[in-house]
NUGUSE-297303 format. One record per residue: y, x, z of N, C-alpha, C, O in turn. Coordinates in steps of 0.2 Angstrom, whole numbers, padded with zeros to 4 digits, always signed. Example, Ala and Ser with C-alpha at 12.3 -4.5 7.8 and 13.67 -1.06 7.14 Angstrom:
<recs>
-0028+0066+0039-0022+0062+0039-0016+0066+0039-0017+0071+0042-0011+0064+0035-0005+0068+0036+0000+0064+0039+0006+0067+0040
</recs>
This chain:
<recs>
-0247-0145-0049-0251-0150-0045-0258-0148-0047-0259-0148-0053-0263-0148-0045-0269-0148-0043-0271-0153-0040-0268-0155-0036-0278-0155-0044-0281-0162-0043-0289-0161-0043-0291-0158-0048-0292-0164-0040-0299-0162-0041-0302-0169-0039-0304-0170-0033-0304-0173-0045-0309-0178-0049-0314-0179-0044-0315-0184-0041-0318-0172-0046-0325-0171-0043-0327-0165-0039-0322-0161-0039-0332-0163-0036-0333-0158-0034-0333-0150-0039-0332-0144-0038-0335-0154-0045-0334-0149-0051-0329-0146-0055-0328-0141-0059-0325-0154-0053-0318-0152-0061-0313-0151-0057-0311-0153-0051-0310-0147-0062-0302-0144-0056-0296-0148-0062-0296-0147-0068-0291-0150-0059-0287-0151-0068-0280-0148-0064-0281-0147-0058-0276-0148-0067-0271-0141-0065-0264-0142-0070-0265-0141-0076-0258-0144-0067-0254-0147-0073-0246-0143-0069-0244-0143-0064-0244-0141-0075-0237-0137-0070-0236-0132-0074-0238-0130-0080-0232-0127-0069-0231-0119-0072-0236-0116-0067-0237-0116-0061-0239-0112-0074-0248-0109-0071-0247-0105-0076-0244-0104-0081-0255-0101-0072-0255-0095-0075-0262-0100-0083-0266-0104-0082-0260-0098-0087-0265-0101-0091-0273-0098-0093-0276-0094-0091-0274-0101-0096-0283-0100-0095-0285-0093-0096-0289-0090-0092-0280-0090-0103-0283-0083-0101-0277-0080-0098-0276-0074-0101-0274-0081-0095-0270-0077-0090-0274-0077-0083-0270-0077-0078-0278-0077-0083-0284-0079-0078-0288-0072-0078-0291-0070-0073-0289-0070-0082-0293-0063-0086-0289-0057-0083-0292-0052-0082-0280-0057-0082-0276-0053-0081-0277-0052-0071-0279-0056-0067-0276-0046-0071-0276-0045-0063-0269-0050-0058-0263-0050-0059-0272-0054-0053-0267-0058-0050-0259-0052-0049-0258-0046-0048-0256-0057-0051-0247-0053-0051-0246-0051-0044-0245-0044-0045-0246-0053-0038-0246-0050-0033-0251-0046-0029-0250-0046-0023-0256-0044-0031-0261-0039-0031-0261-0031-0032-0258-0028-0037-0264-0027-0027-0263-0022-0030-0265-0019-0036-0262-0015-0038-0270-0023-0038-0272-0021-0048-0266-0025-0053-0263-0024-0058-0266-0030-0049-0256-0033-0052-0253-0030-0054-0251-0030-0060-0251-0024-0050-0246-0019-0050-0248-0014-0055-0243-0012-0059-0253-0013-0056-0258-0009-0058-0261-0008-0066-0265-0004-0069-0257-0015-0067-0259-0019-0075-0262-0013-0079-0258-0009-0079-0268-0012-0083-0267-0008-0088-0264-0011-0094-0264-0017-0095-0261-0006-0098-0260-0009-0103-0265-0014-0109-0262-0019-0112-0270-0012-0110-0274-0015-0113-0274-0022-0109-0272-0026-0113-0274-0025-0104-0274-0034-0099-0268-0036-0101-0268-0042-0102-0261-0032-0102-0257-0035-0104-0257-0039-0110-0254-0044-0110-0261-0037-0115-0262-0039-0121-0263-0048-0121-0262-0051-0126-0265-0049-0115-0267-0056-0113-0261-0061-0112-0256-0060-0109-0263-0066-0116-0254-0071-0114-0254-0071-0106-0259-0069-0102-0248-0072-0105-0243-0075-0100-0245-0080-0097-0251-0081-0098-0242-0085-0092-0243-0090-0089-0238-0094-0093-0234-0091-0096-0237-0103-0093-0232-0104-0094-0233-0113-0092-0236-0114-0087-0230-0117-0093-0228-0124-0093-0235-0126-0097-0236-0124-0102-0239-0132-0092-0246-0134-0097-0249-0139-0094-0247-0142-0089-0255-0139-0096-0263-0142-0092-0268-0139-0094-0271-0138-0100-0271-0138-0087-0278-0136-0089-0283-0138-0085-0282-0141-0080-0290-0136-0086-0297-0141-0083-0302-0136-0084-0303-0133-0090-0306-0136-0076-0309-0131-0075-0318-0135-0076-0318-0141-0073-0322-0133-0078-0328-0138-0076-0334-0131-0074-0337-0127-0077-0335-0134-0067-0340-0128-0063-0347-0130-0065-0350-0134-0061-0351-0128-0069-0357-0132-0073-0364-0130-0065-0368-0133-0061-0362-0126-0066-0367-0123-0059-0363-0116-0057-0359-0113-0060-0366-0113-0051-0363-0109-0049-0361-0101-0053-0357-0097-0052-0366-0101-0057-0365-0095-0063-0362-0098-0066-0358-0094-0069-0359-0104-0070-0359-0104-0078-0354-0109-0078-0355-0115-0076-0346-0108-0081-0341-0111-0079-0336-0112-0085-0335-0107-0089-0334-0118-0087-0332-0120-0094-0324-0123-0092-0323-0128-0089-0320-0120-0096-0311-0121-0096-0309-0124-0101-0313-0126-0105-0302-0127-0101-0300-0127-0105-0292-0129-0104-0291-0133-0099-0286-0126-0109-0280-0129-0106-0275-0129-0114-0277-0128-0120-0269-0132-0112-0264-0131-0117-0258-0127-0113-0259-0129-0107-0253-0122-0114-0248-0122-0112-0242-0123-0117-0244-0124-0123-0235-0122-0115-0229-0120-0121-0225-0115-0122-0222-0112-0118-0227-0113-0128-0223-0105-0128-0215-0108-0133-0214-0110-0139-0210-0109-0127-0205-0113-0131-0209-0119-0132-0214-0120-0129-0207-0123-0137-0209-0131-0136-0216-0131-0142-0218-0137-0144-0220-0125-0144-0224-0124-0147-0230-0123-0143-0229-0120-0138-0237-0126-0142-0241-0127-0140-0244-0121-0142-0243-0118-0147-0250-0117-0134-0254-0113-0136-0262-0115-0132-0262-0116-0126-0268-0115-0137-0273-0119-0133-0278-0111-0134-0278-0107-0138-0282-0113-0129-0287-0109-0124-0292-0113-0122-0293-0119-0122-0297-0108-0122-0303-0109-0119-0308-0105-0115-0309-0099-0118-0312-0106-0110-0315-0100-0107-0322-0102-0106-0323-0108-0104-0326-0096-0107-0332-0099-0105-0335-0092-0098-0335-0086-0100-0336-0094-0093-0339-0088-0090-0345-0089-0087-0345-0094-0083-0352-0084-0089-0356-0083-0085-0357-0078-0082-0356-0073-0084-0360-0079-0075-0360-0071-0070-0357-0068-0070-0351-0070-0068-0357-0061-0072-0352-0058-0072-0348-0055-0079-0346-0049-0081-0350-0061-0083-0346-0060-0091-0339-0065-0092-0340-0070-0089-0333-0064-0094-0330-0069-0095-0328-0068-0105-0326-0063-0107-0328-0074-0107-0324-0076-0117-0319-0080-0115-0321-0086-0113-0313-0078-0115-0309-0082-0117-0304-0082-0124-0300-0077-0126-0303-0087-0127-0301-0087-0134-0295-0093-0135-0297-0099-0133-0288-0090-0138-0284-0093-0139-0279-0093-0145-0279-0088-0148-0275-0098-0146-0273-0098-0152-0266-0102-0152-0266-0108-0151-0260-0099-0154-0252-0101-0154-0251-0105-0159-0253-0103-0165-0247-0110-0157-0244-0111-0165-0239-0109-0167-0237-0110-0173-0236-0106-0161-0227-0101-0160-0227-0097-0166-0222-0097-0170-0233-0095-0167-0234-0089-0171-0239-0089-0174-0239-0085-0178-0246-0092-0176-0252-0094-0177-0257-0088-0177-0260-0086-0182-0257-0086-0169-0258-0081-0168-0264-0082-0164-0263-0085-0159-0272-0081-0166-0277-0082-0163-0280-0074-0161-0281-0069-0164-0280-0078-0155-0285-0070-0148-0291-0072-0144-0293-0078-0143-0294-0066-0143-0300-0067-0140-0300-0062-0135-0299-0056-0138-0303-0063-0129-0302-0058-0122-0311-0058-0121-0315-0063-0122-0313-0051-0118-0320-0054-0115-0320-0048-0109-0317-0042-0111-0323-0050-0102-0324-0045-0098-0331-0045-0095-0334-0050-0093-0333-0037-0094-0339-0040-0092-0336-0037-0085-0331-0034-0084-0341-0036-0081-0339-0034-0073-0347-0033-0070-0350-0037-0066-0351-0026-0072-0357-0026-0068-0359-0019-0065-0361-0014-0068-0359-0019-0060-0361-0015-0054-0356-0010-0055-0350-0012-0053-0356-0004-0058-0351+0001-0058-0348+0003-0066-0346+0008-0068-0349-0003-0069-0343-0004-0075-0340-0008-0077-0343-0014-0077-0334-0008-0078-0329-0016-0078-0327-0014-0087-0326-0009-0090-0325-0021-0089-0322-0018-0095-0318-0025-0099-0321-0031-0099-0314-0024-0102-0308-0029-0104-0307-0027-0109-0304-0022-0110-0310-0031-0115-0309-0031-0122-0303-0037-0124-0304-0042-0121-0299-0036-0129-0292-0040-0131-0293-0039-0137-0291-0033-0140-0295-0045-0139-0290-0044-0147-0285-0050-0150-0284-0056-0149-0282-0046-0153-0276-0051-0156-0275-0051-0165-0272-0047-0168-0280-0056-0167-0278-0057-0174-0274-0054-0178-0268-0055-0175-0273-0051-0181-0272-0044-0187-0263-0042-0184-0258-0042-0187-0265-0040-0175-0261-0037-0173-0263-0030-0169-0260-0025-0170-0268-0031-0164-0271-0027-0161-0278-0029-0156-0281-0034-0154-0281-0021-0157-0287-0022-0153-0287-0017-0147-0285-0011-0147-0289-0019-0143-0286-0015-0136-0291-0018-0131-0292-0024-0131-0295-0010-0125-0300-0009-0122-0298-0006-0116-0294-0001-0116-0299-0008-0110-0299-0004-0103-0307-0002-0102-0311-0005-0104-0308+0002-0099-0315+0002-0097-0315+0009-0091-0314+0015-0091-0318+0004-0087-0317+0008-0079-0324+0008-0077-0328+0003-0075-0326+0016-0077-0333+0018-0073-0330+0019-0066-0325+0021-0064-0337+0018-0062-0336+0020-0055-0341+0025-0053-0347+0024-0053-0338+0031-0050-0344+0035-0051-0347+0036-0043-0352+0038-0042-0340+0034-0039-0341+0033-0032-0340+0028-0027-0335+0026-0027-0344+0026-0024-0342+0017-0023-0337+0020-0016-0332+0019-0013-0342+0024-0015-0342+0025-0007-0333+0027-0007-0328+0024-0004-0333+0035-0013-0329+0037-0011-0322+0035-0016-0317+0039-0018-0324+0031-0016-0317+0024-0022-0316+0031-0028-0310+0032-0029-0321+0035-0032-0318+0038-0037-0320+0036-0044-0326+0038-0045-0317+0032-0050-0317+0030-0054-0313+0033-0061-0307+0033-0061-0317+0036-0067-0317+0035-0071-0314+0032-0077-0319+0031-0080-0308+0029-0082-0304+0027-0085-0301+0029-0092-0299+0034-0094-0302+0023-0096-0301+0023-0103-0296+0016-0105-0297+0010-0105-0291+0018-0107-0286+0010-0108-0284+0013-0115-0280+0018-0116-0286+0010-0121-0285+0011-0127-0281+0007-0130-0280+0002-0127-0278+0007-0137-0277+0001-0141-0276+0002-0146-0274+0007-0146-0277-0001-0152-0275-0001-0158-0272-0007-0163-0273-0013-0164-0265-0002-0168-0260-0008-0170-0264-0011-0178-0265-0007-0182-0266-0016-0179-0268-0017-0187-0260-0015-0190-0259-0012-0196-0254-0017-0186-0248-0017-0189-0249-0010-0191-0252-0009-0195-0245-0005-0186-0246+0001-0186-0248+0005-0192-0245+0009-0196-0256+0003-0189-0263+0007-0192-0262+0012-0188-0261+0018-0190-0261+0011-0182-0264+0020-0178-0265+0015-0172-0264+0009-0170-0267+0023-0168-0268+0022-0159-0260+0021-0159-0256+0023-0164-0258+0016-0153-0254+0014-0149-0254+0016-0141-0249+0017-0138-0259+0016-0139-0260+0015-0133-0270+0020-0133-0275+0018-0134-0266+0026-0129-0274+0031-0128-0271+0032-0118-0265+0032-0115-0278+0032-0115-0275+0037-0111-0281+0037-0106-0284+0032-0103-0284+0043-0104-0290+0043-0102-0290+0047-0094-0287+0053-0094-0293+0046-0090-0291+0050-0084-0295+0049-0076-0300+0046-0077-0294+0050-0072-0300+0048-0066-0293+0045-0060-0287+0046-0060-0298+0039-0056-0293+0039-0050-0297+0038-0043-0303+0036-0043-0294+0040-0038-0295+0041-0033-0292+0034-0028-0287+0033-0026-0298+0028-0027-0293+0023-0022-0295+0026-0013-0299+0029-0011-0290+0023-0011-0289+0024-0003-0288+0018+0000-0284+0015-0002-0292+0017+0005-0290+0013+0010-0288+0014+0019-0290+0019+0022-0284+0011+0021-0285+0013+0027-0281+0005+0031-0279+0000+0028-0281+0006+0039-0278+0001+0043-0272-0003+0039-0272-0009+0040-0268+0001+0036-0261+0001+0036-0261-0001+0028-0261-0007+0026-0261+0003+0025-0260+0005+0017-0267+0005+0012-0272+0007+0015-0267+0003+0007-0272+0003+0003-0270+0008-0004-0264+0011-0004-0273+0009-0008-0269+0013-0014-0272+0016-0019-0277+0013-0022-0272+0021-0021-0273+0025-0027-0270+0031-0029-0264+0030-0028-0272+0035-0030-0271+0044-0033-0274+0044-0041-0277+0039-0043-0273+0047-0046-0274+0047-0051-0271+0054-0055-0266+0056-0052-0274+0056-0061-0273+0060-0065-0277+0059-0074-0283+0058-0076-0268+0060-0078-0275+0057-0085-0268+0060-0089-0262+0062-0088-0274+0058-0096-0269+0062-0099-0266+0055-0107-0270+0052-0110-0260+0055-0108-0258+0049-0113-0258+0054-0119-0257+0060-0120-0259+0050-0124-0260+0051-0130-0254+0050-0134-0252+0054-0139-0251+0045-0131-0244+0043-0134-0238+0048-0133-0234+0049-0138-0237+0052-0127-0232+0056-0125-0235+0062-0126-0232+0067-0125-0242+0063-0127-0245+0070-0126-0246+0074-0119-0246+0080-0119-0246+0071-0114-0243+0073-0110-0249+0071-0102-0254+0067-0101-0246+0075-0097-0252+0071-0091-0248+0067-0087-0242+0068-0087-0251+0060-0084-0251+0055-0080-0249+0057-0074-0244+0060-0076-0249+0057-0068-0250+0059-0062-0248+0052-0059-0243+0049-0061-0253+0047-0055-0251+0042-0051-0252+0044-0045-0256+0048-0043-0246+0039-0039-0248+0038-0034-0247+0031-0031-0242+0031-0027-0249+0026-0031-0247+0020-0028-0249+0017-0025-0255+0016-0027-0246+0015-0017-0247+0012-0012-0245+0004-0011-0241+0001-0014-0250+0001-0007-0247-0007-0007-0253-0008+0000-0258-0005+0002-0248-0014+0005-0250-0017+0007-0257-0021+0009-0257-0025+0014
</recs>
């Protein structure tokens, strides 16, 4: 359920995606499908509330509870322009994170950390607006571990047309040693 007070505050009570699960690409989207692993790093949606306050049209202040099992996990987000902080903390587990993206002109980038678990990086240049060719870095690292987890570096190609939208790609993973090849199409 969705309710709106004022023209400003949004409050939001139900199974939702949670404050920083806002930071992750929409699930039915084609970057959804697309998740890098690094955005996965970001909690889940889950059973909660939350409240959005539109301060002015750059500068936008969050905040929510959801339940991981009948354990409370609280968030917070602050976004300006094209920056977004969000920071959160379970009691499931008393696992404190912090996500920040910035998103300007032809660089996007998703930094995630998770409290003495991991720190993990997307970071997408764009070299061609015109001709969708971009540039790609999704890293991570385990404090558990102590190593890379998660390397993989490589270029992709988006496409549009009438019909189909999608992507072409080649990269190389660090984990299997080995090269990537993508092809994925969506509506």
């Amino acid at each position: 359920m969705t309710l709106n007070p004022t023209s400003k505050l949004t409050l939001q009570i139900g199974s939702m995606a949670s404050i920083p699960t806002e930071m992750r690409p929409h699930p039915v989207s084609g970057n959804g499908q697309f998740e890098t692993w690094s955005q996965s790093q970001i909690p889940g949606g889950g059973l909660g509330i939350k409240a959005k306050y539109q301060c002015t049209k750059d500068f936008e202040l969050a905040s929510g509870v959801v339940f991981r099992g009948t354990m409370p996990e609280y968030s917070a987000r602050l976004i300006y322009k094209k920056f977004q902080l969000t920071g959160w903390y379970s009691t499931l587990d008393s696992t404190l994170g912090v996500a920040a993206t910035v998103d300007i002109g032809r660089v996007f980038s998703t930094l995630v950390y998770r409290h003495d678990q991991t720190i993990a990086d997307v970071l997408v240049i764009t070299l061609s607006k015109k001709q969708g060719i971009k540039l790609y870095s999704d890293m991570g690292y385990s404090f558990v571990e102590k190593d890379l987890v998660r390397g993989e570096w490589g270029v992709l190609k988006g496409f549009d047309s009438k019909w189909i939208d999608g992507l072409i790609g080649l990269g190389y993973q660090y984990e299997s040693k080995s090269i990537a090849a993508y092809l994925f199409v969506h509506l």
